[in-house]
N, CA, C and O atoms as a Tinker XYZ file with bonds, in Angstrom:
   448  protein
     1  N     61.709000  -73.153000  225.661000    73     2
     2  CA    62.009000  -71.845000  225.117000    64     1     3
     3  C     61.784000  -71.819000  223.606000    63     2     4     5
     4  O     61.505000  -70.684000  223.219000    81     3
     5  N     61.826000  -72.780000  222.598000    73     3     6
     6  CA    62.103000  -73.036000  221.456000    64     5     7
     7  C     60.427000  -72.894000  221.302000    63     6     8     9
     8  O     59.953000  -72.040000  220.552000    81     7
     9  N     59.859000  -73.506000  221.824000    73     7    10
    10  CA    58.385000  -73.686000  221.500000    64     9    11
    11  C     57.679000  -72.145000  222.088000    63    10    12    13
    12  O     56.468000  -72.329000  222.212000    81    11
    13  N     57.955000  -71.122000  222.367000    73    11    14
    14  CA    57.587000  -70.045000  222.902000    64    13    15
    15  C     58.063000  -68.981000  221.698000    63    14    16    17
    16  O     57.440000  -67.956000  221.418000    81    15
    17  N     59.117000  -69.366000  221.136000    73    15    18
    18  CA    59.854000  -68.828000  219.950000    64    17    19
    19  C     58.709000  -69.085000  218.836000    63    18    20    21
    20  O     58.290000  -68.118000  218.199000    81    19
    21  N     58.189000  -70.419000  218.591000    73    19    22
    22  CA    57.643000  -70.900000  217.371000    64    21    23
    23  C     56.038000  -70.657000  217.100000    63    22    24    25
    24  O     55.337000  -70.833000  216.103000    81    23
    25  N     55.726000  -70.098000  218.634000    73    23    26
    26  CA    54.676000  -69.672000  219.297000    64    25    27
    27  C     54.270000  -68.222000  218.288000    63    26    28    29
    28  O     53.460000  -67.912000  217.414000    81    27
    29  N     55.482000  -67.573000  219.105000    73    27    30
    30  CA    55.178000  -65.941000  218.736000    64    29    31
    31  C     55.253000  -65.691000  217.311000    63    30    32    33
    32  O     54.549000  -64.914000  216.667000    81    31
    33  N     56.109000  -66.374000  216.926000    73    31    34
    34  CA    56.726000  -66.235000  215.288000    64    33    35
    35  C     55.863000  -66.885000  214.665000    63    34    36    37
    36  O     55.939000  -66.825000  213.438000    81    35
    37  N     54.979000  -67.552000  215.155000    73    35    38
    38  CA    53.606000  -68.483000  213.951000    64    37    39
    39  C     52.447000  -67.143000  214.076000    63    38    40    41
    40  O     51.794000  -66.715000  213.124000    81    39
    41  N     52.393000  -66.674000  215.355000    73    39    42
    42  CA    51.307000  -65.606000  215.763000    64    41    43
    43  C     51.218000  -64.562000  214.982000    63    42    44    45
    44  O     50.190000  -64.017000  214.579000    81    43
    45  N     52.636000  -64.208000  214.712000    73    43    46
    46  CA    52.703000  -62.863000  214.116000    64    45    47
    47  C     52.619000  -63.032000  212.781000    63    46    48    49
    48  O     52.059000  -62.228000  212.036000    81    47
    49  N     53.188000  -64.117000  212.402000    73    47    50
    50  CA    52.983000  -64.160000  210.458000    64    49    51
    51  C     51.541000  -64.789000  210.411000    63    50    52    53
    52  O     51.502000  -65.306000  209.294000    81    51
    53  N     50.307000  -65.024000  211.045000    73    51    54
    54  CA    49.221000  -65.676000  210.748000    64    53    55
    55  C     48.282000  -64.180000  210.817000    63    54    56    57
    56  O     47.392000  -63.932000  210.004000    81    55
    57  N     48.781000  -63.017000  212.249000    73    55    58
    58  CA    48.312000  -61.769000  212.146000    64    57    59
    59  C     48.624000  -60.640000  210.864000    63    58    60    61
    60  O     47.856000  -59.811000  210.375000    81    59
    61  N     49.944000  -60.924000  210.551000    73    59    62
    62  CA    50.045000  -60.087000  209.614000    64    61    63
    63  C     49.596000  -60.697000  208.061000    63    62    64    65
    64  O     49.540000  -59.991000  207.055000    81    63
    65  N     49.331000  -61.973000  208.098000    73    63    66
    66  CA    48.537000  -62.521000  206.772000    64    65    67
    67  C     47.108000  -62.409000  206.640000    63    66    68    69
    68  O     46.414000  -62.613000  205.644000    81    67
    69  N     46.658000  -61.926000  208.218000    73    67    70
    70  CA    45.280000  -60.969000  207.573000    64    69    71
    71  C     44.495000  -60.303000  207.979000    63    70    72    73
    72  O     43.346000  -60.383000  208.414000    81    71
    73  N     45.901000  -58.944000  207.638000    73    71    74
    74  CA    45.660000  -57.697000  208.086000    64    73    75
    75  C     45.567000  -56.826000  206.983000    63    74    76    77
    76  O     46.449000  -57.222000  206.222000    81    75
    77  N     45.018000  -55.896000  206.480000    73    75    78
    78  CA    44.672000  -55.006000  205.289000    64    77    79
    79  C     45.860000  -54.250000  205.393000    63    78    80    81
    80  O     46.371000  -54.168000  206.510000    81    79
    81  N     46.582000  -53.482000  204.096000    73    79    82
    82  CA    48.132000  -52.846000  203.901000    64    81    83
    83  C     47.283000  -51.388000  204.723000    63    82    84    85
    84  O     46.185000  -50.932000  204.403000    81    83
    85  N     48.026000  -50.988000  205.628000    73    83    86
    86  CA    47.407000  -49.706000  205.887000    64    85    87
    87  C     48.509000  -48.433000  205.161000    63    86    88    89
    88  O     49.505000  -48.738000  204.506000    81    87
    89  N     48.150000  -47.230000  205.396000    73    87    90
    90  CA    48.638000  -46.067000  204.546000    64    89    91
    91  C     50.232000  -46.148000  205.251000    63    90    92    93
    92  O     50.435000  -45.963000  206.451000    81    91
    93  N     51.048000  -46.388000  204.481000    73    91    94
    94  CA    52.834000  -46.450000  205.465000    64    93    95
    95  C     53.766000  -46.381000  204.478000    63    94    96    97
    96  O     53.606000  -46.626000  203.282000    81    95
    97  N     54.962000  -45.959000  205.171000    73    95    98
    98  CA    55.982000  -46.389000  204.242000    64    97    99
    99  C     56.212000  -47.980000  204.566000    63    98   100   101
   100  O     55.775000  -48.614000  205.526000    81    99
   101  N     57.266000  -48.567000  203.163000    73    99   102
   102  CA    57.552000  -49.853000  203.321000    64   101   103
   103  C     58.779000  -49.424000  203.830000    63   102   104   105
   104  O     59.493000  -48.426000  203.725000    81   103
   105  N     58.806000  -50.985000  204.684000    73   103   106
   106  CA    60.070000  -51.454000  205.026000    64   105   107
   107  C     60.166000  -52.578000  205.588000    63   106   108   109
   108  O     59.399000  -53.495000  205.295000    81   107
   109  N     60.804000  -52.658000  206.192000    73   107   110
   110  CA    61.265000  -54.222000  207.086000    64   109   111
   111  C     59.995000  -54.463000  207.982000    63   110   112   113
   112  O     59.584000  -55.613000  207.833000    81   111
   113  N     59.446000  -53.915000  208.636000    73   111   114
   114  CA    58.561000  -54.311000  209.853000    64   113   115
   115  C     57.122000  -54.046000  208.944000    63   114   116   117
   116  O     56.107000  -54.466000  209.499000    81   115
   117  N     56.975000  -53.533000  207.896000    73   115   118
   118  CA    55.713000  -53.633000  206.759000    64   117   119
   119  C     55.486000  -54.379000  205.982000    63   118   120   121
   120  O     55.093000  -53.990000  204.883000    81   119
   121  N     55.671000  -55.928000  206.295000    73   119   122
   122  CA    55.261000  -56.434000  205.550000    64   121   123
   123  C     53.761000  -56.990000  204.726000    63   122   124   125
   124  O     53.494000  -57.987000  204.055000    81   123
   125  N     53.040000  -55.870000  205.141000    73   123   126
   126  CA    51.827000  -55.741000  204.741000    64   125   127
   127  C     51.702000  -54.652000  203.296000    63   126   128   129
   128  O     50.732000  -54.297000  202.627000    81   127
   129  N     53.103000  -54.362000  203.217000    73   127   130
   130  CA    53.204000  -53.591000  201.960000    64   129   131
   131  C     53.276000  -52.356000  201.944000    63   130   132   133
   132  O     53.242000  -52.146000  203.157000    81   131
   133  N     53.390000  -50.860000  201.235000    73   131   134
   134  CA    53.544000  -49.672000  201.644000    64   133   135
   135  C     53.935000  -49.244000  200.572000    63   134   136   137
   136  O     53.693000  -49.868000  199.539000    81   135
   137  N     54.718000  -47.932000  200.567000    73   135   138
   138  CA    54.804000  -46.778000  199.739000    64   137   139
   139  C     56.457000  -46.672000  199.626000    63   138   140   141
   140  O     57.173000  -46.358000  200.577000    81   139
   141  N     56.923000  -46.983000  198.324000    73   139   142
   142  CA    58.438000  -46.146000  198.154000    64   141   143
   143  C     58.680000  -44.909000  197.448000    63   142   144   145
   144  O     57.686000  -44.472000  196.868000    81   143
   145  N     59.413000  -44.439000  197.377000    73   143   146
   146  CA    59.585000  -43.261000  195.948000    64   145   147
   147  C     61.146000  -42.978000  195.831000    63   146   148   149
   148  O     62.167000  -43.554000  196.208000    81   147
   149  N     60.920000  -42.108000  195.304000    73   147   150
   150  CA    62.498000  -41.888000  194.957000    64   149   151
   151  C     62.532000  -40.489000  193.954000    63   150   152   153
   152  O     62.076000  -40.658000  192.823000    81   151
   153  N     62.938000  -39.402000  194.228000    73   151   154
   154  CA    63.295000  -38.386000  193.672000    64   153   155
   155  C     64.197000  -38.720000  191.986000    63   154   156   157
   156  O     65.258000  -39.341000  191.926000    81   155
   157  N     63.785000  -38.396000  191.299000    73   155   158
   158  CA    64.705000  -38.904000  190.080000    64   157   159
   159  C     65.012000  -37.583000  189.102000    63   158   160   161
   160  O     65.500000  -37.643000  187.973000    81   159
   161  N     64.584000  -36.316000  189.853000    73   159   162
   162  CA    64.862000  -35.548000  189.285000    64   161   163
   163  C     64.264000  -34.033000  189.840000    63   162   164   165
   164  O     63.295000  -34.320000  190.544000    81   163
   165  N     64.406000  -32.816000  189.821000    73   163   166
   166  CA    63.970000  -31.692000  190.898000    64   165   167
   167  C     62.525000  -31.638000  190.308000    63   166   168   169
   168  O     62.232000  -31.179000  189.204000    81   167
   169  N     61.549000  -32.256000  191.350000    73   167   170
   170  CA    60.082000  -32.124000  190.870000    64   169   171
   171  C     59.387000  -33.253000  190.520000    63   170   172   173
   172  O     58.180000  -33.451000  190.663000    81   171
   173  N     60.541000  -34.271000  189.871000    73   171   174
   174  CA    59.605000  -35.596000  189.847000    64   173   175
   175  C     60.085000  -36.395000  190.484000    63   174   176   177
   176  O     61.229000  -36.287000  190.924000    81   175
   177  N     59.065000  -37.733000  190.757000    73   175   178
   178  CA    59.274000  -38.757000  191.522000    64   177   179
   179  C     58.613000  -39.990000  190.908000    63   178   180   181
   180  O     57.609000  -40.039000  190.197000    81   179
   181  N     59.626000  -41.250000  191.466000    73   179   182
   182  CA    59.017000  -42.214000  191.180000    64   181   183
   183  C     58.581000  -43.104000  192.328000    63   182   184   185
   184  O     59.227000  -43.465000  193.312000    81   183
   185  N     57.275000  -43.383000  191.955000    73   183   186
   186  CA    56.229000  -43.761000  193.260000    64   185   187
   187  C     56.101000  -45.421000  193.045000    63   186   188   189
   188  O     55.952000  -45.751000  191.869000    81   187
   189  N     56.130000  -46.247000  193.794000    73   187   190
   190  CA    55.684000  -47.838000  194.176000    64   189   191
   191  C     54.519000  -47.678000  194.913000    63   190   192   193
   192  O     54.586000  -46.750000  195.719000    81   191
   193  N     53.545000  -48.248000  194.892000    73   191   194
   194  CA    52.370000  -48.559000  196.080000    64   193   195
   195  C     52.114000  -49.919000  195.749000    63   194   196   197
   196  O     51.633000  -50.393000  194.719000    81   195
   197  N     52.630000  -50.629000  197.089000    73   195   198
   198  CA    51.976000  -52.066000  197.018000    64   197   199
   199  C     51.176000  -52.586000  198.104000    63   198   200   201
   200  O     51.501000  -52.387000  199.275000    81   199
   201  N     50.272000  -53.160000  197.818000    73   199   202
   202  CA    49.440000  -54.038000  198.935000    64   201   203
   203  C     49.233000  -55.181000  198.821000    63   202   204   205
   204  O     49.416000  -55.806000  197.776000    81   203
   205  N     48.840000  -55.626000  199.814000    73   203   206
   206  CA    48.780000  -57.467000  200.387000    64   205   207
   207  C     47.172000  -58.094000  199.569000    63   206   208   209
   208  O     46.381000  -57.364000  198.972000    81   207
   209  N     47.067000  -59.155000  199.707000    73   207   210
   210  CA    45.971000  -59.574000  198.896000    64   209   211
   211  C     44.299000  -59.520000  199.393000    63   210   212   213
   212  O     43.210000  -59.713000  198.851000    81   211
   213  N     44.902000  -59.060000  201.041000    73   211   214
   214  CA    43.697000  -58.683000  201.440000    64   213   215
   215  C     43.272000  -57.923000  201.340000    63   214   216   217
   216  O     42.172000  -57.979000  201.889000    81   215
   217  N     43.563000  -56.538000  200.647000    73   215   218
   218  CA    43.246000  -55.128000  200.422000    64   217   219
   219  C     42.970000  -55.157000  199.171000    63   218   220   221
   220  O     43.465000  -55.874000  198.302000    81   219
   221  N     41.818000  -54.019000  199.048000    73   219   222
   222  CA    41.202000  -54.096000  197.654000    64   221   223
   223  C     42.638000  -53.504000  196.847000    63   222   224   225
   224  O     43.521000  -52.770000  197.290000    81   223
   225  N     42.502000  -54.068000  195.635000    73   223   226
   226  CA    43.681000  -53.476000  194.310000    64   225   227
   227  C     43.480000  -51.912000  193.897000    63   226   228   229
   228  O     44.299000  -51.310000  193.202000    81   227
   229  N     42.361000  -51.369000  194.380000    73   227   230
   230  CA    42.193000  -49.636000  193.807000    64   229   231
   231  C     42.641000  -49.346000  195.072000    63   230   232   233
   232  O     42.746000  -48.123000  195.165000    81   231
   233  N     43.006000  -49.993000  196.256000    73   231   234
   234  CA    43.757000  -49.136000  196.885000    64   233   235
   235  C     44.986000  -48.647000  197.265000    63   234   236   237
   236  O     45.354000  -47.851000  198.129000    81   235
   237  N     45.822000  -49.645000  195.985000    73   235   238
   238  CA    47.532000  -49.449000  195.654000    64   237   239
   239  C     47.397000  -48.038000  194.833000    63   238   240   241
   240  O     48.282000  -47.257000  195.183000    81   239
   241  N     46.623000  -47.568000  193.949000    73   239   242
   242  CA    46.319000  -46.417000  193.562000    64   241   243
   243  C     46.261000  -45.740000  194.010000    63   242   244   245
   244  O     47.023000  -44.789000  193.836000    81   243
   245  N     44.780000  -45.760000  195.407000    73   243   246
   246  CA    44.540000  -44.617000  196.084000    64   245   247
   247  C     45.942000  -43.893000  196.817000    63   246   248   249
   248  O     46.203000  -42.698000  196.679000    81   247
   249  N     46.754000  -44.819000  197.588000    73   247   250
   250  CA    47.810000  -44.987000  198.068000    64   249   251
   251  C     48.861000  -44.066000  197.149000    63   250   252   253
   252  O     49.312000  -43.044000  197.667000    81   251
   253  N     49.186000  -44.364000  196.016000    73   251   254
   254  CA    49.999000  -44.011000  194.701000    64   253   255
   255  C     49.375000  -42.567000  194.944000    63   254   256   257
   256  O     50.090000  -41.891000  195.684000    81   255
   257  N     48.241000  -41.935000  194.515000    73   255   258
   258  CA    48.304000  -40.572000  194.416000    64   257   259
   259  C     48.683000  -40.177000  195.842000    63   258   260   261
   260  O     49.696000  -39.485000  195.939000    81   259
   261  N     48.048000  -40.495000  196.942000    73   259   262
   262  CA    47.956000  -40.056000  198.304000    64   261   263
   263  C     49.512000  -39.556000  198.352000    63   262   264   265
   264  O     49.683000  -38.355000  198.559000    81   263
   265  N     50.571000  -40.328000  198.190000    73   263   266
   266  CA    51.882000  -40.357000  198.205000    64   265   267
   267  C     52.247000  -39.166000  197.245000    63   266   268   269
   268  O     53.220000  -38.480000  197.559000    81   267
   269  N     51.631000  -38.898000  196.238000    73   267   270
   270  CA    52.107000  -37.812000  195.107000    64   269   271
   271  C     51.665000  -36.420000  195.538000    63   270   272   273
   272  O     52.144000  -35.290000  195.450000    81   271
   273  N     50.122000  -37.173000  196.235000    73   271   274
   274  CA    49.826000  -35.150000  197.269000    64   273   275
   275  C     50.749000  -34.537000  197.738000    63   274   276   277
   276  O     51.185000  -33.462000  197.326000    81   275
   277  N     51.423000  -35.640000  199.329000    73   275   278
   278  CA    52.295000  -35.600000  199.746000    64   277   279
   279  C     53.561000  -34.654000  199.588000    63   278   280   281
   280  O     53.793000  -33.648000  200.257000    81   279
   281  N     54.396000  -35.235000  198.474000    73   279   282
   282  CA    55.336000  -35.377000  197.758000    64   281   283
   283  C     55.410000  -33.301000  196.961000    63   282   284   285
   284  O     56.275000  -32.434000  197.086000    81   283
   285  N     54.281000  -33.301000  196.342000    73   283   286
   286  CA    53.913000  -31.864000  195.559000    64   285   287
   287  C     53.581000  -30.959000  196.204000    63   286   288   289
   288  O     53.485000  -29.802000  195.797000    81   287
   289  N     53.280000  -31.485000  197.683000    73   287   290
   290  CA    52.659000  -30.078000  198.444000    64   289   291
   291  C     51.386000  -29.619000  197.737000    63   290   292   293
   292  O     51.127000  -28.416000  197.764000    81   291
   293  N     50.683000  -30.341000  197.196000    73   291   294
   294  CA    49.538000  -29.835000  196.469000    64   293   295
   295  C     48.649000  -30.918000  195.848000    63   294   296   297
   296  O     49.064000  -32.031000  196.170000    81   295
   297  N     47.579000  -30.961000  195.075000    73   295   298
   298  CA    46.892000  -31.662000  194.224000    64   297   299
   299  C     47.391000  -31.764000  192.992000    63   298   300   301
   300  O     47.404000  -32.806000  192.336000    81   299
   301  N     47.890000  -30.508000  192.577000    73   299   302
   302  CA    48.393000  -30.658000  190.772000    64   301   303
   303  C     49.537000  -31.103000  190.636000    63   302   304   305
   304  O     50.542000  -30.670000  191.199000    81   303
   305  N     49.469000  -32.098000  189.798000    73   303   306
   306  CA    50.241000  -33.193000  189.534000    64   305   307
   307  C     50.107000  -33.799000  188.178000    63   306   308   309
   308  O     49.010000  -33.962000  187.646000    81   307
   309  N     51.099000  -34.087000  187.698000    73   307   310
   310  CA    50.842000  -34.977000  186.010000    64   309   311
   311  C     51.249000  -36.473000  186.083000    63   310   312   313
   312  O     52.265000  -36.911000  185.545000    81   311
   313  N     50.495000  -37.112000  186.694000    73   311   314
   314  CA    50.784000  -38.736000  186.670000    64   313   315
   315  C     51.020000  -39.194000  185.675000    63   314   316   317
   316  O     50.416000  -38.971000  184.626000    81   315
   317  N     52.544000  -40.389000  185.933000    73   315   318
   318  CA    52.245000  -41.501000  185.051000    64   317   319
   319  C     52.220000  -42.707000  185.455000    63   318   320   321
   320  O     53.350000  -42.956000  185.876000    81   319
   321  N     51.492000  -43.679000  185.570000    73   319   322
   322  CA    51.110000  -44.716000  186.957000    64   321   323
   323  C     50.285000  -45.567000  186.094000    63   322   324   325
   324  O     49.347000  -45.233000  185.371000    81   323
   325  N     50.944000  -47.056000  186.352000    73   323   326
   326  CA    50.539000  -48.015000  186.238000    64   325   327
   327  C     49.981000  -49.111000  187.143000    63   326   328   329
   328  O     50.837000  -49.776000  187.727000    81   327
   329  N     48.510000  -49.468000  187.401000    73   327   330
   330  CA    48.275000  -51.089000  187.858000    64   329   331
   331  C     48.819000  -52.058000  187.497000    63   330   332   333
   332  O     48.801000  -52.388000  186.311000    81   331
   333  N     49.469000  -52.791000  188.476000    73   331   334
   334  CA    49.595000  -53.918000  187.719000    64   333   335
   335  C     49.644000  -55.273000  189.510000    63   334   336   337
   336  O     49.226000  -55.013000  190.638000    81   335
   337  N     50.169000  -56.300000  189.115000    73   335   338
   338  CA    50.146000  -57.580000  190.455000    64   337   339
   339  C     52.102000  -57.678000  190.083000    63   338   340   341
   340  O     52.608000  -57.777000  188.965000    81   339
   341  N     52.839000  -57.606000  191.437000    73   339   342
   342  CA    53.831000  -57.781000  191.811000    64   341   343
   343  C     53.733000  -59.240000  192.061000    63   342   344   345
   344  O     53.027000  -59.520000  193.030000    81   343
   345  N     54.446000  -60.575000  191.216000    73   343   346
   346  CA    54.779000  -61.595000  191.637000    64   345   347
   347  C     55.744000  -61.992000  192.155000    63   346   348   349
   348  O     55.841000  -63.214000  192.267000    81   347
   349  N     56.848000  -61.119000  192.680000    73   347   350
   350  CA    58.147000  -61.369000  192.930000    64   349   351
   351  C     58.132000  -60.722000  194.519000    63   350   352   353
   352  O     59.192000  -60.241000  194.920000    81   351
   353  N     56.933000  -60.707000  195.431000    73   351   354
   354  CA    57.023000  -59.963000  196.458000    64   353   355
   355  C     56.274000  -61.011000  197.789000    63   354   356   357
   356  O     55.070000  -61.207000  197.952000    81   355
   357  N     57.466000  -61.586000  198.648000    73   355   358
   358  CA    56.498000  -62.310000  199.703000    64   357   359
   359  C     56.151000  -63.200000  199.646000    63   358   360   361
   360  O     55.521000  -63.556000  200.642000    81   359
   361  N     56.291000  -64.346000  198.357000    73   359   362
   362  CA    55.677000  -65.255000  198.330000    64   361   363
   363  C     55.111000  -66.535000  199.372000    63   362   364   365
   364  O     55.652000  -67.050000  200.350000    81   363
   365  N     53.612000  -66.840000  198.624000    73   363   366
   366  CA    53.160000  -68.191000  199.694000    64   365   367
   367  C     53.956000  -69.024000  199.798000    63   366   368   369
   368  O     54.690000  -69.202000  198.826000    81   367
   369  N     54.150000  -69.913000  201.068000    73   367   370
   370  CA    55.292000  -70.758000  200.970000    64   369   371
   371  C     54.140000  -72.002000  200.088000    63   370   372   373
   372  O     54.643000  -72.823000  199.322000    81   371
   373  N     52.815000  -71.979000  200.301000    73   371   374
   374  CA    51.738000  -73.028000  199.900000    64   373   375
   375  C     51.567000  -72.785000  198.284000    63   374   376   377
   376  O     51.001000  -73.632000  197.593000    81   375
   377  N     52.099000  -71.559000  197.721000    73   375   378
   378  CA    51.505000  -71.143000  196.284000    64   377   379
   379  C     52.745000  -70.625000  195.793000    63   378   380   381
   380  O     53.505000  -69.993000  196.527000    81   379
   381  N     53.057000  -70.926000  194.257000    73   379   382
   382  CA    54.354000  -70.604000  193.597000    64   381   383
   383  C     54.236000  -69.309000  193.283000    63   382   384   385
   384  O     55.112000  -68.637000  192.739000    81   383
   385  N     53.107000  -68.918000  193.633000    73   383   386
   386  CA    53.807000  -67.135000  193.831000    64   385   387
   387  C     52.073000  -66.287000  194.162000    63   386   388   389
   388  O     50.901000  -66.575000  193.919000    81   387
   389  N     52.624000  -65.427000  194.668000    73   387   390
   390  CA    51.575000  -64.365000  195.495000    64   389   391
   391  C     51.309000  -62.786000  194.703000    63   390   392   393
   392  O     52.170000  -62.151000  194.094000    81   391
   393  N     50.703000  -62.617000  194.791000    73   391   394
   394  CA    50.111000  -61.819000  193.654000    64   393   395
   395  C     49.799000  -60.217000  194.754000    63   394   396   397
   396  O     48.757000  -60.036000  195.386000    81   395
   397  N     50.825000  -59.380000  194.730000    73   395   398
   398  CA    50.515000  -57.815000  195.576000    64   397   399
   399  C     50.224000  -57.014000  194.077000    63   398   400   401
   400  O     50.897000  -57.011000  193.046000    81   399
   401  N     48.976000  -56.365000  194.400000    73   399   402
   402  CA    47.947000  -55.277000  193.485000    64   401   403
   403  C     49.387000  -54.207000  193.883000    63   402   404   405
   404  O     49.605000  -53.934000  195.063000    81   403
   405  N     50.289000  -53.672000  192.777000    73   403   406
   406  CA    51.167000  -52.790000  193.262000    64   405   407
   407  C     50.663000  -50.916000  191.739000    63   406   408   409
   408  O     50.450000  -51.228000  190.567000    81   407
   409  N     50.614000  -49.853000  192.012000    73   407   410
   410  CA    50.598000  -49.247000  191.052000    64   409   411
   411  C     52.093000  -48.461000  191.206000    63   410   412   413
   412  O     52.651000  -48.478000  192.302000    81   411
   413  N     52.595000  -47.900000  190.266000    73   411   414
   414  CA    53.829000  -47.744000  190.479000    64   413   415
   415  C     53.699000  -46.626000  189.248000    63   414   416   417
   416  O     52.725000  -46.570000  188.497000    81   415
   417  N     55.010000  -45.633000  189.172000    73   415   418
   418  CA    55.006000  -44.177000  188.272000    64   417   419
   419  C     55.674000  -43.088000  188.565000    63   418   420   421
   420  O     56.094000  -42.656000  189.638000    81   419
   421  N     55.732000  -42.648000  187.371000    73   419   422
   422  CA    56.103000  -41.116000  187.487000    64   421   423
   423  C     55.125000  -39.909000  188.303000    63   422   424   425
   424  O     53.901000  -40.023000  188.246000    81   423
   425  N     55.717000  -38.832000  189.010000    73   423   426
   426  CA    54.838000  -38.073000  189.445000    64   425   427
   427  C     55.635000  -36.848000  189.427000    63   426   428   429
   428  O     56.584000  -36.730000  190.202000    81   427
   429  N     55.236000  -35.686000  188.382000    73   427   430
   430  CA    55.845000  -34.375000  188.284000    64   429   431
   431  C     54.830000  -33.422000  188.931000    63   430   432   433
   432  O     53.606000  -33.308000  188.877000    81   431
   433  N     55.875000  -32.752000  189.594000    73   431   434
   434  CA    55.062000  -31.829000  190.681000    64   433   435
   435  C     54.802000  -30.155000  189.783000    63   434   436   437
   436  O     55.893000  -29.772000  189.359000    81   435
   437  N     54.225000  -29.655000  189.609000    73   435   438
   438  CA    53.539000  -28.554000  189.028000    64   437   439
   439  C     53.904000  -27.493000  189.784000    63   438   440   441
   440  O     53.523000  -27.620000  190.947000    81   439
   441  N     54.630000  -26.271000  189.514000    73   439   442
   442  CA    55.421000  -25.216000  190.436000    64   441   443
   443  C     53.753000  -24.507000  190.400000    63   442   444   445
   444  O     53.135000  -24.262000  189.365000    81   443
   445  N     53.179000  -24.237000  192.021000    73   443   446
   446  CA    52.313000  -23.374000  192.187000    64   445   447
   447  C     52.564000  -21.620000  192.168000    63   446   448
   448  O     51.613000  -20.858000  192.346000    81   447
């Protein structure tokens, strides 16, 4: 039974180490990375987009606005959003630290 356990649980972290972050929210069962935000005020938001190392890094961005469309009900929007690599997320157990392409920001929504 133990070896059927060590089976599935090697399967699934070798599948999800290389699989591309697809468009999601994060959470527990995403560990391929995803989208947070957080309302911080009526109209703006603050946006996280992170992805795994197999996904290109312009697509924590693409992700970042996609989330701000969302969010505004619209295109017009006044970003403030930074690229940058999350080292504190997931790390390799083989490498002292793992590097997620995350863009992260402000996003004020524009009254249409």
């Amino acid at each position: 039974m133990k070896t059927i356990k060590y089976v599935v649980l090697s399967s699934t972290l070798l599948l999800t180490a290389c699989v591309t972050t697809p468009y999601q929210k994060a959470g527990f069962f995403s560990s391929t990375g995803g989208y947070e935000d957080k309302e911080i005020a009526e109209g703006v938001y603050f946006i996280t987009s992170k992805v795994n190392a197999n996904t290109n890094p312009s697509v924590a961005l693409d992700y970042w606005h996609r989330r701000a469309k969302e969010l505004c009900g619209h295109s017009e929007y006044k970003a403030e959003v930074t690229n940058s690599f999350d080292t504190n997320v997931n790390p390799d157990p083989y490498s002292s630290t793992s590097q997620w392409p995350t863009a992260s920001g402000k996003v004020f929504c524009k009254k249409s």
